[in-house]
Structures are given as structure tokens and as C-alpha cells.
C-alpha positions in Angstrom: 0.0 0.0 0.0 2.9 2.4 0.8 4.7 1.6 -2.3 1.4 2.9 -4.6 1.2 5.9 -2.2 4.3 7.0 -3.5 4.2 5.8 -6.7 0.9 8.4 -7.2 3.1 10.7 -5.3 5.7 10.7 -7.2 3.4 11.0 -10.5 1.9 14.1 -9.0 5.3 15.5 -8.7 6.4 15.1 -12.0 3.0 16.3 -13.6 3.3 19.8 -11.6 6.8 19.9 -13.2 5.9 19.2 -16.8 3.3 21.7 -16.5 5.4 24.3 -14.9 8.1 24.3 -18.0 5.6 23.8 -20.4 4.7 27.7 -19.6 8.4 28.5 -20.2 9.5 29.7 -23.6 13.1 30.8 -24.5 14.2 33.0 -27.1 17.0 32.1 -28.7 19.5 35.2 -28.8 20.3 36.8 -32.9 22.3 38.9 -34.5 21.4 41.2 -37.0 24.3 39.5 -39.5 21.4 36.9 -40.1 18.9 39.1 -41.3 22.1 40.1 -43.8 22.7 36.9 -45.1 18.6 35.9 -45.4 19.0 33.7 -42.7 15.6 32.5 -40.8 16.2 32.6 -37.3 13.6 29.8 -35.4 11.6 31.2 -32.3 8.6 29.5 -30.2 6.8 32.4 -29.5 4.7 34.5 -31.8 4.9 38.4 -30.9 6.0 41.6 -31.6 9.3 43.3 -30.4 11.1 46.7 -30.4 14.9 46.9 -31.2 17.1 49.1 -30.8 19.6 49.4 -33.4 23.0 51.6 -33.5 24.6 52.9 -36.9 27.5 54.6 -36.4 27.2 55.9 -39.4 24.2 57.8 -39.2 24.3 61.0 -37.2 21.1 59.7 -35.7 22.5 57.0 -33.6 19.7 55.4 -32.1 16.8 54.7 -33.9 14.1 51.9 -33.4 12.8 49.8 -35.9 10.1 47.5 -35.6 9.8 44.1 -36.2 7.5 41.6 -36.5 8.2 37.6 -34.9 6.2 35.4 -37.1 6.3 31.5 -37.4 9.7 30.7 -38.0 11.4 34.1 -39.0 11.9 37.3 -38.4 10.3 39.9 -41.1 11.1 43.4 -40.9 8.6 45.9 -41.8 10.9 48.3 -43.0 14.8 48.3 -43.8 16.5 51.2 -45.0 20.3 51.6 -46.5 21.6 54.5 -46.7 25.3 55.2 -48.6 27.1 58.1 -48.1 27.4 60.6 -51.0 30.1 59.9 -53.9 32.4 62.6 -53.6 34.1 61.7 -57.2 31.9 63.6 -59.6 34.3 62.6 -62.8 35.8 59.0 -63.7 39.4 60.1 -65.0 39.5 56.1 -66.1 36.6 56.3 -69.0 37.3 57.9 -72.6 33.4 58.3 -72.6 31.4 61.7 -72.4 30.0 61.6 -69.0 27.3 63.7 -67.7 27.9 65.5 -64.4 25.2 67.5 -62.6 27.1 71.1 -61.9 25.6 73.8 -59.8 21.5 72.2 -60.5 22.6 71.8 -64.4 23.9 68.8 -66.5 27.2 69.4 -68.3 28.9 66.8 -70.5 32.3 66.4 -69.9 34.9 64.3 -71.1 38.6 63.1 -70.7 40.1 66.0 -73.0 37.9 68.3 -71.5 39.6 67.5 -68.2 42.8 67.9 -69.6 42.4 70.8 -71.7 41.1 72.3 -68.0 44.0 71.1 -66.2 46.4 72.7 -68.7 44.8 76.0 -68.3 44.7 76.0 -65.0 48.2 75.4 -65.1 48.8 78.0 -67.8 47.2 80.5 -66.3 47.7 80.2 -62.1 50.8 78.0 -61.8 52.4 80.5 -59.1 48.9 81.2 -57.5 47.6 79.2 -54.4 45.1 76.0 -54.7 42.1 77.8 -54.2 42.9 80.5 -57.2 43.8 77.4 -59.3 40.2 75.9 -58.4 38.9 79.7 -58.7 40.7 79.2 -62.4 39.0 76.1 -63.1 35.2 77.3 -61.8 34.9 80.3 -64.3 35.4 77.8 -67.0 32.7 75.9 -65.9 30.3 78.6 -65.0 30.9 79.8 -68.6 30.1 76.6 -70.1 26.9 76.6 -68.2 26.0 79.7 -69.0 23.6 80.9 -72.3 26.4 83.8 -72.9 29.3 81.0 -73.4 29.6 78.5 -75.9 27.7 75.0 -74.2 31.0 72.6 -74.2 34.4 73.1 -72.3 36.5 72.7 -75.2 34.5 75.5 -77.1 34.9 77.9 -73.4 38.3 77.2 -73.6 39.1 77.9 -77.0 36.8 80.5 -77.9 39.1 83.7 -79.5 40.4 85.7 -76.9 39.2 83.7 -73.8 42.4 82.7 -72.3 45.6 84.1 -73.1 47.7 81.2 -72.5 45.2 79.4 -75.8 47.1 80.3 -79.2 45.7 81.0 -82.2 45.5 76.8 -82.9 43.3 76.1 -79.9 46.8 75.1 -78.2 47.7 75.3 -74.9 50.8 77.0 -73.7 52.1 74.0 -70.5 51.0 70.8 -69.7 49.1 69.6 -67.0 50.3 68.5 -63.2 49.0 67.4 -60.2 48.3 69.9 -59.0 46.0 71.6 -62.0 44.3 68.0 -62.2 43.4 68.2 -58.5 41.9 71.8 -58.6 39.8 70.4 -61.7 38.3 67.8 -59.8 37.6 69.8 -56.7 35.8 72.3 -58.9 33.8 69.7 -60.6 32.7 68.7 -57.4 31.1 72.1 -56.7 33.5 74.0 -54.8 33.5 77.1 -56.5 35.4 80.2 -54.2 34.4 82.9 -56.7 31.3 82.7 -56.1 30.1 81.9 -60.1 32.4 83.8 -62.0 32.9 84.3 -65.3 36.0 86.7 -66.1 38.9 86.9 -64.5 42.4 89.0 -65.0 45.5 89.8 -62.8 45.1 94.0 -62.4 49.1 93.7 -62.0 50.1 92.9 -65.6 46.8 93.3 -67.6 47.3 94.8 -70.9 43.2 94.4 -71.6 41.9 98.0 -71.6 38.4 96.5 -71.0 39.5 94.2 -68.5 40.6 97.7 -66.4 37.5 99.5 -67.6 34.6 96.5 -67.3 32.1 97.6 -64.5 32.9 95.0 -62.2 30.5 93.6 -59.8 30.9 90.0 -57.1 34.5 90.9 -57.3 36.6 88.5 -55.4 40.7 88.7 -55.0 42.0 85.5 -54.7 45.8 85.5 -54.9 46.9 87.9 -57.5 43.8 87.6 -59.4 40.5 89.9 -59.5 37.4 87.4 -60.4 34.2 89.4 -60.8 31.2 89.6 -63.1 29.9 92.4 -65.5 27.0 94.6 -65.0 
């Protein structure tokens, strides 16, 4: 009789336990390089969760997204990449004509355009500092951009009279360097320190009697050079 008193004891026992951890669900723990690589991640319990996730990246460090537990795998509702802004404008690599977008406006642009830039640039501000060189390199775009000008960069640059250092064959006077390269590419990316441009001229060895006598207005001195536009 004692032996099936415990036996039915013991049984008692053991239900309360089984019926204890069947209330008990674990999460497994996940990392977010599973929802990356499409993985399913397997949970037991159906419901809905908000985590907190950190990109450094984002000057907004802590946002929370929401997302949903169902069946098997984890779905999010929303999931949002964001890249950081190309800062190369121009690839120096392609022969092709590319199109850049240039102050709001398209320009076509291509290899020899870059280095007919590059030699005026050189031509005309080797002695100056980089940001006259850029300065150079700006009021050749805002020309090319502008109705007055021809619409192409070779055409600016070897319109009659434009640039001194351009002879009479559309040739120009030096070569490129680094340096004249670098200030192209800076300007194509928008930097632009005369303020949109369009003549230039150094007041210290001018010979241009309309140069001196133009009504001048956004002048800017940048090194030895006056930038400014016309009234």
C-alpha cells in the first residue's frame, strides 16, 4: 500500500513539473548579421518586439525599428540603407562623355575636357595658391553653363580671346600637373570660391583695356587675381 502511495506521489510530482516548464518559452539570442545573409532565425513564441539598433554611421545613432516575430522568422517591416554621398563627380579612367550635374545643371564632360582644363589652370595660375587654381578652373565651368558662353568646355576654352595662355591653334601653352588635375576635380565637385564667376584678370600685368575699364560687380581677389562679373 505504501509503495502505490508513493508511486501516485511521485506522478503528482512530476505532472506539476511538466506543467510548470511547459509555460516556459526561450528565445534564442540573434544577431542582426542573419537578417544580412537571409538567414531564418527559429523562435517558439509568436509576438512583436522593439529593437534598438546603432549605426554609427548615421548622425542619428539610435533609432528603433520595428519588427515583426512570425512562425519561424523574423520579417522586418521596414529596412533602409543609406550610402554616403560619392564625392568623385568625374571618372578620369573612361574615354566616354560623361554627364555631371554642376551647380542644379547637366554638363557633358569628357577626358580631354579634363585635360584641356587642367592645362589651363596650369597655364594661367601655376604661381597662384590652390584655391585661385580651383577659382581658375570654376569660371570655366560657370561659362560653359552659362547661355552667354559656348555649351562645351573645349568650345569655353578655345573661344578667340578667352584665355591668353590658348594660341591661335586652340593650343595650350604648358602641360598639366597634379596639381591643375586636382583643382579640376575639386571644382567639378562644386566647390567654386568665386562665387560663379565668369572673367577673371590679374590688375598687376593686364594689358586688356576692358579688363581695367569693365564695371565690375561679385569681385573676389583670390591670390593675385581679381574674379568678378559684369553689369
Amino acid at each position: 500500500m505504501k509503495k502505490i502511495r508513493r508511486f501516485i506521489f511521485t506522478l503528482f510530482l512530476l505532472s506539476l513539473i511538466m506543467l510548470s516548464n511547459s509555460k516556459i518559452q526561450l528565445i534564442p539570442k540573434y544577431s542582426f548579421s542573419n537578417l544580412k545573409e537571409n538567414k531564418p532565425i527559429n523562435l517558439k513564441l509568436a509576438s512583436s518586439k522593439n529593437i534598438k539598433c546603432k549605426n554609427t554611421n548615421n548622425p542619428n545613432n539610435s533609432k528603433k525599428t520595428r519588427e515583426v516575430f512570425k512562425g519561424n522568422q523574423i520579417n522586418p517591416k521596414k529596412f533602409v540603407v543609406k550610402t554616403p554621398k560619392a564625392e568623385k563627380t568625374f571618372n578620369l579612367n573612361s574615354n566616354s562623355t560623361q554627364v555631371i550635374n554642376y551647380v542644379g545643371k547637366k554638363l557633358y564632360i569628357n577626358k580631354k575636357d579634363i585635360d584641356l582644363m587642367a592645362k589651363v589652370v596650369r597655364s594661367e595660375s601655376e604661381s597662384e595658391p590652390f584655391n585661385g587654381k580651383i577659382a581658375v578652373a570654376s569660371v570655366i565651368l560657370n561659362r560653359t553653363i552659362n547661355p552667354k558662353f559656348p555649351n562645351t568646355i573645349e568650345s569655353v576654352i578655345k573661344e578667340r580671346g578667352a584665355f591668353s595662355c590658348v594660341d591661335k591653334n586652340g593650343n595650350v601653352i604648358k602641360d598639366a600637373d597634379k596639381s591643375s588635375y586636382d583643382a579640376v576635380m575639386k571644382a567639378l565637385q562644386g566647390k567654386d570660391p568665386t562665387n560663379k564667376a565668369l572673367f577673371f584678370y590679374n590688375p598687376k600685368i593686364a594689358t586688356s583695356k576692358w579688363m581695367k575699364n569693365a564695371n565690375k560687380n561679385n569681385k573676389k581677389n583670390i591670390g593675385n587675381h581679381v574674379f568678378f562679373n559684369i553689369s
